[in-house]
C-alpha positions as CSV (number, residue, x, y, z in Angstrom):
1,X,35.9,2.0,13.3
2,X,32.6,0.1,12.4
3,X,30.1,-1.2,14.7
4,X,30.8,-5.2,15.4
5,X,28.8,-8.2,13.8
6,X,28.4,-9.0,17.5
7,X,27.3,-5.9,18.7
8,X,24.5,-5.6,15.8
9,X,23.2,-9.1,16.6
10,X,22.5,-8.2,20.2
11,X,20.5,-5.0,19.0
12,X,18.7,-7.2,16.6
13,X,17.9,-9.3,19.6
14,X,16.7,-6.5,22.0
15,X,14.9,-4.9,19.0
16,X,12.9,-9.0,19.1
17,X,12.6,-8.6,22.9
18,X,10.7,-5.5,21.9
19,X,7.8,-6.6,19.9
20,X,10.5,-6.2,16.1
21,X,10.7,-8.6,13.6
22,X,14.1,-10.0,14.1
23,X,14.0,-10.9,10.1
24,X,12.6,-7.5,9.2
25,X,15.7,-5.6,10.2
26,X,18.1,-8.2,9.5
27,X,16.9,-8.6,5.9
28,X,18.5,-6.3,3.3
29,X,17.8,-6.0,-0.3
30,X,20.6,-4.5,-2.0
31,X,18.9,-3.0,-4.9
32,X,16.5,-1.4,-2.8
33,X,18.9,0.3,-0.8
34,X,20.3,3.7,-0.6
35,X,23.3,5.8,0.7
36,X,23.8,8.3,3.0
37,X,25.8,11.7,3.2
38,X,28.6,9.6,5.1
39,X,28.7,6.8,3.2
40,X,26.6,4.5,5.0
41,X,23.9,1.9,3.5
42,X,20.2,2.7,4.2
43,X,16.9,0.7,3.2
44,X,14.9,3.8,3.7
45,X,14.5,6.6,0.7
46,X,16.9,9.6,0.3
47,X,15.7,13.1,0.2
48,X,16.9,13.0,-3.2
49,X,14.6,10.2,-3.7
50,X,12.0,11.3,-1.8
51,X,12.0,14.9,-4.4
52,X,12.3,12.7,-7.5
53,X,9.2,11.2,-6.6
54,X,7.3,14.4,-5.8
55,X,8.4,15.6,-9.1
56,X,7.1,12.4,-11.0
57,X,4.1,12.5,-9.2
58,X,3.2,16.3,-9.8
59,X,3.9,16.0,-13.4
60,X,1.4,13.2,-13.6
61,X,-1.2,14.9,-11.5
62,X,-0.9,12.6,-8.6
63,X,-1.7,15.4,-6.4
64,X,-2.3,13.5,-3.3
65,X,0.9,11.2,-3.6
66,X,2.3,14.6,-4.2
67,X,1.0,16.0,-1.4
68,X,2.6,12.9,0.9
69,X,6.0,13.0,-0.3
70,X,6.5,17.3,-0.2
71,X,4.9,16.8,3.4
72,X,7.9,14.4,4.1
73,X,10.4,16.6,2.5
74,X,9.3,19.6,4.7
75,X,8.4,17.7,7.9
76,X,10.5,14.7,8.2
77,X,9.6,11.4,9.1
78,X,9.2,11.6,13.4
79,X,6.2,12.4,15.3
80,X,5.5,12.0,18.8
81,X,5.6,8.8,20.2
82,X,7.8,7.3,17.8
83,X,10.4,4.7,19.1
84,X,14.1,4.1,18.2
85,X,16.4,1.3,18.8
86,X,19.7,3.1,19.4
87,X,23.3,1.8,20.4
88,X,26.3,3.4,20.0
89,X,30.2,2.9,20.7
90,X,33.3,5.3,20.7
91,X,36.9,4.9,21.8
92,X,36.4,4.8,25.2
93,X,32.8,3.9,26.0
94,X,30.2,1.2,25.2
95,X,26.7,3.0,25.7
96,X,23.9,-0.2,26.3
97,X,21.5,-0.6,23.8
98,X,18.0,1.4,24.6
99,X,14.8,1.8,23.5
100,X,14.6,5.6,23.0
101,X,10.6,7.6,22.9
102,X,10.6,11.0,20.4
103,X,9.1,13.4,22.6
104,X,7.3,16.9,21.9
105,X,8.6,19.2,20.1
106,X,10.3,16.0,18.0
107,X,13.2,15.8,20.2
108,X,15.1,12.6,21.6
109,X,16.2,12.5,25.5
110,X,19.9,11.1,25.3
111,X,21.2,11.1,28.8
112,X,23.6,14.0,29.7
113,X,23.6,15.2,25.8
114,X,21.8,18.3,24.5
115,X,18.7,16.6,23.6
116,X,18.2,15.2,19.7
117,X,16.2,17.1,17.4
118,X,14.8,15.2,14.9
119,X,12.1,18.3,13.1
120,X,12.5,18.0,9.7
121,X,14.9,14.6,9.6
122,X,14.3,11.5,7.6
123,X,14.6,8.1,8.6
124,X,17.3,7.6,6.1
125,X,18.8,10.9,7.8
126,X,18.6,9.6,11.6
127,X,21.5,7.3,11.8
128,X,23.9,10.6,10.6
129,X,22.2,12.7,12.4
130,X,22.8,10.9,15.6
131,X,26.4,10.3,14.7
132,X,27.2,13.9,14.1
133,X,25.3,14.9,17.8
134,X,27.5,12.2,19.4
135,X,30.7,13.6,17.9
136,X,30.0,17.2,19.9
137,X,30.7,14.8,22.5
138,X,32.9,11.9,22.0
139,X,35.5,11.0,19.6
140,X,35.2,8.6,16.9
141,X,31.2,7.7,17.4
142,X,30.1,4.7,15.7
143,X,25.8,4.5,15.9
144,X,23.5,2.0,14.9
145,X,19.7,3.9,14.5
146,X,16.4,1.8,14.1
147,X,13.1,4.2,13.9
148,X,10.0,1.7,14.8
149,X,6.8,3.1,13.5
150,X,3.4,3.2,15.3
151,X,0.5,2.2,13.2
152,X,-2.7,0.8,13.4
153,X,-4.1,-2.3,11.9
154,X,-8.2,-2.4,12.1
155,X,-11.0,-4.7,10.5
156,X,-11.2,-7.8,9.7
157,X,-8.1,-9.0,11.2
158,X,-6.9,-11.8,13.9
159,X,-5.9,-9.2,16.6
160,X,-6.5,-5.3,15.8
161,X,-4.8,-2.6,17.5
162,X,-1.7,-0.7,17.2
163,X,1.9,-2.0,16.6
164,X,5.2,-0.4,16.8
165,X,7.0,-1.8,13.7
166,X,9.9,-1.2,11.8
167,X,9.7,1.4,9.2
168,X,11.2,-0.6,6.4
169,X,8.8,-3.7,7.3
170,X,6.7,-4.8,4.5
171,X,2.7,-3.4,4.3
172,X,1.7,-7.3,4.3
173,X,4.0,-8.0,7.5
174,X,2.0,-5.8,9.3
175,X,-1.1,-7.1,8.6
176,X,0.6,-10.8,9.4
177,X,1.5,-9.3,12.5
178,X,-1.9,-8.2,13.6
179,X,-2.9,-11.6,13.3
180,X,-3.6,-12.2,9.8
181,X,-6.8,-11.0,7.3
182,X,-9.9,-13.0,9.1
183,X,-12.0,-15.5,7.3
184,X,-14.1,-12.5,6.0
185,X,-11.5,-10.0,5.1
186,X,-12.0,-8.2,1.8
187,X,-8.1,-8.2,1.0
188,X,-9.2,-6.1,-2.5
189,X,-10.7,-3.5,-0.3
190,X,-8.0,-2.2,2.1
191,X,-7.4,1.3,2.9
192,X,-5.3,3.4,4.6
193,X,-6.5,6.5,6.5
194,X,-4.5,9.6,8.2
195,X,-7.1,10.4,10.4
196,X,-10.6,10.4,8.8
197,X,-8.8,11.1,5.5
198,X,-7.5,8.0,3.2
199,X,-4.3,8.2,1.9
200,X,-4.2,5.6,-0.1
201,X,-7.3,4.0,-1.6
202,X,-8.0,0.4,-2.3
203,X,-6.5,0.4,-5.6
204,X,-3.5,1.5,-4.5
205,X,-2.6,-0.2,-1.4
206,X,-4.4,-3.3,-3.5
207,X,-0.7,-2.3,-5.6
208,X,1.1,-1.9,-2.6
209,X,0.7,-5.6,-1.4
210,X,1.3,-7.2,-4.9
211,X,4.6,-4.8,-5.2
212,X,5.7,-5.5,-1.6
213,X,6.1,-2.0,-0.6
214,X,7.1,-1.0,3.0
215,X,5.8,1.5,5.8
216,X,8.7,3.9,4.3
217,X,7.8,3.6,0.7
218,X,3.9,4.3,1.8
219,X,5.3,7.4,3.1
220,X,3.3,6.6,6.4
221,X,3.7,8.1,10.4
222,X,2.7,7.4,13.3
223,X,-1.2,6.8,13.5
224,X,-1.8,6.0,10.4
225,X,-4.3,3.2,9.9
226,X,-4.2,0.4,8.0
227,X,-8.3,-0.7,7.4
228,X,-9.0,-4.1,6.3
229,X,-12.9,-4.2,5.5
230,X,-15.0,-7.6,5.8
231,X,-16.4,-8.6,2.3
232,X,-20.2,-8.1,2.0
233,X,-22.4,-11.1,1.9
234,X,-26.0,-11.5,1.7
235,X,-27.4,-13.7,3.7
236,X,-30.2,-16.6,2.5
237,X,-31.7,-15.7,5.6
238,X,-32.4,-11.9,4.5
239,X,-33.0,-13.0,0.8
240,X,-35.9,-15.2,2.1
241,X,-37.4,-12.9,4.5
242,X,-37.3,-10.4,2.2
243,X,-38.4,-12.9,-0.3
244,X,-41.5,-13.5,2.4
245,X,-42.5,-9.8,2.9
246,X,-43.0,-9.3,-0.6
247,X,-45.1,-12.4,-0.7
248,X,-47.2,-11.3,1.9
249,X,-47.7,-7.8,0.6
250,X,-49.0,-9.2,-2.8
251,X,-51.2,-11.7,-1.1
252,X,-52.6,-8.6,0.8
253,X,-53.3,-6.3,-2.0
254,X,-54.5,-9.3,-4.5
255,X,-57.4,-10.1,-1.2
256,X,-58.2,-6.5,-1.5
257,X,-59.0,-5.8,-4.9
C-alpha cells in the first residue's frame, strides 16, 4: 500500500499553512537522494553517508567537520523543540495530518501510542522509524515524516529571528526567507555559530551558498545561527573629522614651538 498523490498534496498544503516552503518539500533531486533500510527514497544523508564523510574528513584533518558528522552519528539529528509534519494511514484508519513538537528526553507524543523516541535517529531514519512504532499497533502502516528545523537567521537581513524550516531546504532559502541580505550585508562574511562557537566559518559557508547545500548537509540543529554581518564602511564624515583633528593638533604644536 503507498501513501496517495492526494493525500501527500494535502500534507504539503498544511506543511504551507505552517510557515514551509511548499516548493522546498515538493522538490526532489534525484541524484541527491538516498535510500532507506525499507526501501524508501530520502533527500536527507544515510548513516552510511554520514560515516563516509567523517572518515574523509578525519583523514584530511578536518577535525571540526569531523567533529559535526561523529556528533550526528552518535546523537542523531532531534533536539527539543523540533517540529514534524506527520500523517499516516493503515487498513482501517486515516489519522489527520498534525504538526507534532519533540519533547524532552527526544521523544514524540503520538496519541494513545507508547511515545516516539527519537535519541540517536536521523532524519533520513525518522520516516522508518515511525513506520515500524505504528506497526506495534496497526496493520499495514503507511507514514509520511517531515522534520522542520529551528534555526536562526541574524544580521543584516530583512526580518531576523528564528524560523522553523525544512531540513532539506537550501542554506540560501533561509536567508530568502528571513527577508533577504539587507542593502549592507556582507554576503562573503556569513557565519554560522552553535552557540558562541562557529561551526562553519566564512569560507566555508561562503562554499556552502555557491554549492547549494542544505540545513541537512550543514549537519545543523536546532539553534544554530546563521550570522549575516554588515560590510564595513568608512564614512567621509569620520575620514574628515579625523582629517580635522589632526589638522588642529599640528596647527597647535607648530604655534608652540
Amino acid at each position: 500500500m503507498t501513501v496517495t498523490r492526494a493525500a501527500y498534496v494535502v500534507l504539503v498544503t498544511i506543511a504551507a499553512i505552517a510557515g514551509v516552503s511548499v516548493g522546498v518539500i515538493a522538490a526532489q533531486n534525484p541524484t541527491g537522494q538516498t535510500t532507506t533500510v525499507t526501501g524508501r527514497r530520502s533527500e536527507f544523508e544515510t548513516r552510511a553517508d554520514l560515516e563516509a564523510r567523517a572518515q574523509l574528513a578525519e583523514s584530511q584533518h578536518r577535525t571540526s567537520e569531523a567533529w559535526l558528522l561523529r556528533n550526528r552519528l552518535e546523537k542523531g539529528d532531534f533536539q527539543e523543540g523540533d517540529r514534524i509534519v506527520v500523517m499516516f494511514h493503515t487498513t482501517a484508519i486515516q489519522q489527520p495530518i498534525e504538526t507534532m513538537t519533540v519533547r524532552a528526553g527526544r521523544v514524540v507524543q503520538l496519541p494513545r501510542m507508547d511515545d516516539l523516541k527519537l535519541d540517536g535517529v536521523l532524519r533520513s531514519e525518522l520516516t522508518d522509524r515511525l513506520v515500524h512504532h505504528l506497526a506495534k499497533y496497526f496493520k499495514d502502516p503507511e507514514a509520511q515524516a517531515t522534520p522542520l528545523l529551528r534555526v536562526a537567521v541574524f544580521g543584516a537581513v530583512g526580518r531576523p529571528g528564528y524560523f522553523y524550516s525544512p531540513a532539506d531546504i537550501l542554506l540560501n532559502d533561509v536567508i530568502m526567507r528571513a527577508g533577504g541580505p539587507g542593502g549592507d550585508a556582507d554576503m562573503k562574511g556569513i557565519i554560522i555559530r552553535r552557540g558562541p562557537e562557529v561551526i562553519w566559518s566564512d569560507e566555508a559557508t561562503r562554499t556552502a551558498l555557491i554549492d547549494g547545500l542544505s540545513l541537512d548537509r550543514l549537519n545543523l540543529r536546532a539553534g544554530d545561527e546563521i550570522f549575516v554581518p554588515t560590510q564595513h564602511h568608512i564614512a567621509w564624515t569620520t575620514i574628515l573629522t579625523v582629517a580635522v583633528s589632526i589638522t588642529s593638533v599640528l596647527v597647535t604644536l607648530i604655534r608652540f614651538r
